[in-house]
C-alpha positions as CSV (number, residue, x, y, z in Angstrom):
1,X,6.8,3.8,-6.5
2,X,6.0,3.4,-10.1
3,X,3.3,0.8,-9.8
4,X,-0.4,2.1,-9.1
5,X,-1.2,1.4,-4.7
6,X,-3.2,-1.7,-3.9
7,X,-4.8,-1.5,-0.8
8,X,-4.5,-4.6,1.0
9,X,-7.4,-4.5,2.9
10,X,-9.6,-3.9,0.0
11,X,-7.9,-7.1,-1.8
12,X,-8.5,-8.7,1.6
13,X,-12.5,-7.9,1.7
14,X,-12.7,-8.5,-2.3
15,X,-11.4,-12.1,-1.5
16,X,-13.8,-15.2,-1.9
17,X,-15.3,-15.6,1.5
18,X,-13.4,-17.6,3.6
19,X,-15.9,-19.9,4.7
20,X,-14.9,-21.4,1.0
21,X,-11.3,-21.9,2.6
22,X,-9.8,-24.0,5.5
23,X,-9.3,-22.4,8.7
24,X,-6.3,-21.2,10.0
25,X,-5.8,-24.3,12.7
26,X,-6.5,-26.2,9.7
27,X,-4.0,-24.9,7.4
28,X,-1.1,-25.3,10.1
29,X,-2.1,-28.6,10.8
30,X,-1.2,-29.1,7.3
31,X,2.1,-27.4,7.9
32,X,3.0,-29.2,11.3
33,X,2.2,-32.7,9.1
34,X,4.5,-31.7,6.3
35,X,2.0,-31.7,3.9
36,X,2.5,-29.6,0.4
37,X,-1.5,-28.8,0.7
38,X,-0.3,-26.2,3.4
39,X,1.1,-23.6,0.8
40,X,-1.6,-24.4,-2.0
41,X,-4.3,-23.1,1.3
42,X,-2.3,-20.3,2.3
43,X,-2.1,-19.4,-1.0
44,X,-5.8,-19.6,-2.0
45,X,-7.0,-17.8,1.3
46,X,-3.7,-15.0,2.0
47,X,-2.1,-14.7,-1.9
48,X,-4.2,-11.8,-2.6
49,X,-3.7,-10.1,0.7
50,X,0.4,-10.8,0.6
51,X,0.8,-10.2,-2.5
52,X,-0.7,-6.6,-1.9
53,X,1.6,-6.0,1.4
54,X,4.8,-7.0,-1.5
55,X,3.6,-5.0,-4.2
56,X,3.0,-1.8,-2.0
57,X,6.6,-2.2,-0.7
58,X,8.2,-2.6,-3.6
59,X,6.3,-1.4,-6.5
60,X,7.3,-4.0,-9.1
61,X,4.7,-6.5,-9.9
62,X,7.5,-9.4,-10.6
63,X,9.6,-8.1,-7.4
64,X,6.4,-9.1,-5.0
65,X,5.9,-12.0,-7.0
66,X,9.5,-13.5,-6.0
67,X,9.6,-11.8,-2.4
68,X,6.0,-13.3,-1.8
69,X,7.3,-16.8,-2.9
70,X,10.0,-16.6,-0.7
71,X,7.9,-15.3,2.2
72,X,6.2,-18.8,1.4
73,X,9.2,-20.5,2.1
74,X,10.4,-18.7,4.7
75,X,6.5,-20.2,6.5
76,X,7.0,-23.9,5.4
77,X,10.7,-23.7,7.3
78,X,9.5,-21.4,10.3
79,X,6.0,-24.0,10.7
80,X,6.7,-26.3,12.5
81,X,7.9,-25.3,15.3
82,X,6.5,-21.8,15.1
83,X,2.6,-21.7,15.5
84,X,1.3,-18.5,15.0
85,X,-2.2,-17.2,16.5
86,X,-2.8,-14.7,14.0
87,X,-1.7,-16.6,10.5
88,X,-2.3,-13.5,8.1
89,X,0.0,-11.2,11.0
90,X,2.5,-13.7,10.5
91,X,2.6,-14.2,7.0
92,X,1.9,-10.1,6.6
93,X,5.0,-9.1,8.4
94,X,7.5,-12.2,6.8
95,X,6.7,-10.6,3.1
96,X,6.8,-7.3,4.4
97,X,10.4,-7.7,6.0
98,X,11.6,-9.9,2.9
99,X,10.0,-6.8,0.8
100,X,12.1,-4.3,2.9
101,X,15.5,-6.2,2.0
102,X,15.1,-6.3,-1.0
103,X,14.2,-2.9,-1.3
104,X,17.2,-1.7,0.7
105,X,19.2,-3.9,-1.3
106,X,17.6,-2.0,-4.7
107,X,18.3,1.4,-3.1
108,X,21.9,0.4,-0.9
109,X,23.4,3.5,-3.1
110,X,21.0,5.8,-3.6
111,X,17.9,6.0,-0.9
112,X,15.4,7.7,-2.7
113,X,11.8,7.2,-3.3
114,X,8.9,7.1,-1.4
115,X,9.9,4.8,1.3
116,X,12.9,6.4,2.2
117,X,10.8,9.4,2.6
118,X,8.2,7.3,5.1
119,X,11.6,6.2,6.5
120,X,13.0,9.9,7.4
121,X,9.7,10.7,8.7
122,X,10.1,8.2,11.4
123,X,13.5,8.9,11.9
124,X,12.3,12.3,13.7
125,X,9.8,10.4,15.7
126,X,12.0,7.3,16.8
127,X,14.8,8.8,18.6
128,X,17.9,6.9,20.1
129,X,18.9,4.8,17.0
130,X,21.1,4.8,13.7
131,X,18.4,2.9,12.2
132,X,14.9,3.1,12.4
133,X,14.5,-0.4,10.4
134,X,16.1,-2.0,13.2
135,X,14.6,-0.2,15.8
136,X,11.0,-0.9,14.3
137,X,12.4,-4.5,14.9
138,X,12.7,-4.3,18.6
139,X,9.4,-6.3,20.4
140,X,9.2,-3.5,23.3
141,X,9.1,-0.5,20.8
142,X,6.8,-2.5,18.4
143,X,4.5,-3.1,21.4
144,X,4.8,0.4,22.8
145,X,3.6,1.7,19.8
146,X,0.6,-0.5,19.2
147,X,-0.5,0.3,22.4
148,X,-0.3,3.9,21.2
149,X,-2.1,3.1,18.1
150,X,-4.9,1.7,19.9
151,X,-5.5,4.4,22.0
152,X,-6.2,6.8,18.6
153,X,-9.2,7.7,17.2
154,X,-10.0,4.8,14.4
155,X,-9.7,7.5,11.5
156,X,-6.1,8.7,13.0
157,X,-4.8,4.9,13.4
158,X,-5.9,3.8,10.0
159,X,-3.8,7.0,8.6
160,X,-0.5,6.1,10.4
161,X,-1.1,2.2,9.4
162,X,-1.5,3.1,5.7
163,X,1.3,5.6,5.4
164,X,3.3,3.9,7.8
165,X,2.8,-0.1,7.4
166,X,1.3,-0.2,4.1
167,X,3.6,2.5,2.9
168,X,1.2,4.4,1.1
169,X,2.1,7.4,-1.0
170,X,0.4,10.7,0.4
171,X,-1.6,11.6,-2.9
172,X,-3.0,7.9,-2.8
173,X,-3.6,8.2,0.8
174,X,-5.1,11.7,0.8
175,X,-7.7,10.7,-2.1
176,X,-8.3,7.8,0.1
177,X,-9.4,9.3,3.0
178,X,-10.8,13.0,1.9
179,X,-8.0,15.4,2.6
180,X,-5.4,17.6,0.9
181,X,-2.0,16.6,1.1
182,X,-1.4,19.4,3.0
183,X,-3.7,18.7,5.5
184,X,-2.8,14.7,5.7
185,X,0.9,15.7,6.1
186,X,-0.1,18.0,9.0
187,X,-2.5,15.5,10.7
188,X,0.4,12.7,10.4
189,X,3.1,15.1,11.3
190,X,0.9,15.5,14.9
191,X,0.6,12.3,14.9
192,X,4.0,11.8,15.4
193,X,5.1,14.3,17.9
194,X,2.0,12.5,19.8
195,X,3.8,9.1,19.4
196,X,7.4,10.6,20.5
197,X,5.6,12.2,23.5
198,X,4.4,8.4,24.3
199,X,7.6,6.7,24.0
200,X,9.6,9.7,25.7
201,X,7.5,8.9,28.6
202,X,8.3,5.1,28.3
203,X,12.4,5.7,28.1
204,X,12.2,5.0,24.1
């Protein structure tokens, strides 16, 4: 990735508070009337945040920039009738998978780069499957392995989530969080034969 990582949860605490913005009831509300007001909230609550998921992804500053507008779309069609409990989980993972197209579609010849590296790391861990995009897409698996994640230490699960969801680059992440990048690709590596232990033991 050429682009400098944004940490999406610093964006997120470096946000206006959102006491300043509607809430999330609110803002669908505005979605399940049709109003244009809907976008305009999401926008002034979650752009920041989004845009961040996007850019980490992909990168290119004008790449997010389209795939986040999309992802915008993508909400006004989807609400109503979807009515999502967690708005920011739901608007997080729309960019993110519109992010992941158009990266695939970028790299359909040649798979390099960092993310195709985070890729083949799960590909040792995710056993079963051609494709570990798809497979990441199941609702079982997904669930399986956020019940793993919640059962690891906080420092350990908010390694895996930024090299894994966030798609952090190992000398980012290992600056981050005090470690060589020797050490951090050890402690994710165990991390992982941890996690294939898991699913193993729930037929995945």
């Amino acid at each position: 990735m050429n682009e400098k990582y944004i940490d999406p949860t610093s964006e997120f605490e470096d946000a206006p508070s959102f006491s300043e913005h509607r809430t999330d009831s609110e803002i669908i509300a505005l979605f399940f009337e049709r109003s244009e007001t809907a976008l305009s909230a999401v926008n002034s609550k979650y752009g920041r945040y989004i845009s961040a998921v996007a850019m980490n992804v992909l990168g290119n500053f004008q790449d997010a920039e389209e795939c986040v507008n999309d992802a915008l779309l993508q909400v006004w069609n989807n609400i109503p009738p979807a009515s999502p409990d967690n708005l920011v989980g739901y608007l997080a993972k729309i960019v993110k998978n519109i992010s992941l197209n158009r990266y695939r579609q970028a790299h359909a010849e040649k798979r390099g780069g960092e993310l195709a590296s985070i890729y083949s790391e799960l590909d040792e861990t995710i056993s079963g499957s051609d494709n570990v995009e798809r497979s990441y897409e199941n609702k079982e698996l997904l669930s399986a392995v956020n019940a793993f994640l919640g059962k690891l230490p906080i420092n350990k699960r908010d390694i895996f989530v930024l090299r894994y969801w966030y798609c952090m680059n190992l000398s980012d992440l290992a600056a981050r969080v005090g470690m060589t990048e020797n050490r951090l690709a050890v402690e994710l590596f165990r991390t992982r034969q941890k996690l294939v232990k898991y699913l193993q033991k729930r037929g995945f």
